[in-house]
C-alpha positions as CSV (number, residue, x, y, z in Angstrom):
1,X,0.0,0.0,0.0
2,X,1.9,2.8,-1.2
3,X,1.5,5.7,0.8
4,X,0.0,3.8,3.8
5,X,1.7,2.6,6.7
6,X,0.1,0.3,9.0
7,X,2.4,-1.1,11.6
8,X,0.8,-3.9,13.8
9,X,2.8,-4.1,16.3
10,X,2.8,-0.3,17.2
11,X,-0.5,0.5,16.5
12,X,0.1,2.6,14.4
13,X,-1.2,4.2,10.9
14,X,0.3,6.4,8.8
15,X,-1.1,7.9,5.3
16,X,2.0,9.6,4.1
17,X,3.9,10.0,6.9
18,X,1.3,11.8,8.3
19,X,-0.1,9.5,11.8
20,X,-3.9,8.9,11.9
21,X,-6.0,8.4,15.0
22,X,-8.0,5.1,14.1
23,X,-10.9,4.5,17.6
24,X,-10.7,0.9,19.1
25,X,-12.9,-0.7,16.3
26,X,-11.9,1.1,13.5
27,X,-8.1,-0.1,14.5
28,X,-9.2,-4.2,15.3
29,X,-10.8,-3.7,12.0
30,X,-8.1,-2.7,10.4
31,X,-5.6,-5.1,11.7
32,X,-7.7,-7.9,10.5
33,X,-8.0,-7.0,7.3
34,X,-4.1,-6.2,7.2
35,X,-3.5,-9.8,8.8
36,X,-5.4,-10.8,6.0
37,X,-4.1,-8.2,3.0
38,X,-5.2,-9.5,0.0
39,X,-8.1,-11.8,0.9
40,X,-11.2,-11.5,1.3
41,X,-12.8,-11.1,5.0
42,X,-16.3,-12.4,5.7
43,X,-19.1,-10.3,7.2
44,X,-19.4,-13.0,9.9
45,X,-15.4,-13.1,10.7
46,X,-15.2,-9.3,11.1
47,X,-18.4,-9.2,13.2
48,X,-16.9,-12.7,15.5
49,X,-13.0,-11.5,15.6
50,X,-13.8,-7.3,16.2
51,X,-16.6,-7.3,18.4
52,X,-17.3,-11.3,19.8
53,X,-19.5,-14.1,18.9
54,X,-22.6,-12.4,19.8
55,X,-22.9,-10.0,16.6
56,X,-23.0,-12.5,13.9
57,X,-25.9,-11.5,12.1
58,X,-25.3,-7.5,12.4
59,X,-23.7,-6.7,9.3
60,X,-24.9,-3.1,9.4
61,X,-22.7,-2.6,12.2
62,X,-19.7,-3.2,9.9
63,X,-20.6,-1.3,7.4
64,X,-21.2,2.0,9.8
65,X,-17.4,1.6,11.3
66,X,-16.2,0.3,7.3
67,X,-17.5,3.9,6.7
68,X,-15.6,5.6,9.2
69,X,-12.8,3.8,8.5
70,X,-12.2,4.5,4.9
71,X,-13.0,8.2,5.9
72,X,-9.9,8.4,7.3
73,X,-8.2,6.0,5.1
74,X,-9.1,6.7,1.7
75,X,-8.5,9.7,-0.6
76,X,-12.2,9.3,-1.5
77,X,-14.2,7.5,0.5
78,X,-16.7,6.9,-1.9
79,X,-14.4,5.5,-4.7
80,X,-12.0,3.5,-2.3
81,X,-8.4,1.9,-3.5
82,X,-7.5,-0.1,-0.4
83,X,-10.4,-1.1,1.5
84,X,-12.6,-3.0,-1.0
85,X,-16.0,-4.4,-0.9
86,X,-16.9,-7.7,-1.9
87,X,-20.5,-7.7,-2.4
88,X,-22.8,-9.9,-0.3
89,X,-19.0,-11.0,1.5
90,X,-17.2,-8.6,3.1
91,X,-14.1,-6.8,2.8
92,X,-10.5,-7.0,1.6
93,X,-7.4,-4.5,2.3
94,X,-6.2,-4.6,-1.4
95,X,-2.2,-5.6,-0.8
96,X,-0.9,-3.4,-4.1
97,X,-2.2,-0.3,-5.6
């Protein structure tokens, strides 16, 4: 991801050079996806592995914090390059620009 930094073990997240302020969920959301750069993340993983096994069926949920997310992520939000959606899936952090 050119121009985006995400360093796991910091907790950091940098869009060039410049350090962004992710919330709790918005960076356990992130750092799934990046765990899993390249491949696609399932509505029901992100719901069980971000916020437990008792919001499987609340997809809306992710897409709310998805949208706040690539707010601060994305150069437009509404066009995003990195964090992808995979109709009726869920999401992937595209690996390469």
């Amino acid at each position: 991801m050119r121009g985006v930094r995400i360093d796991l073990a910091r907790r950091e997240v940098a869009i060039a050079g410049r350090e962004v302020h992710l919330t709790p969920i918005e960076w356990k959301l992130l750092a799934l996806l990046a765990r899993h750069a390249g491949r696609v993340v399932t509505h029901r993983q992100i719901l069980r592995e971000v916020w437990g096994p008792t919001y499987s069926q609340q997809t809306h949920t992710v897409r709310v914090h998805m949208a706040g997310l690539r707010k601060k992520i994305e150069a437009d939000p509404a066009r995003p390059r990195w964090l992808v959606t995979e109709p009726s899936v869920g999401y992937r952090l595209r690996d390469r620009g």
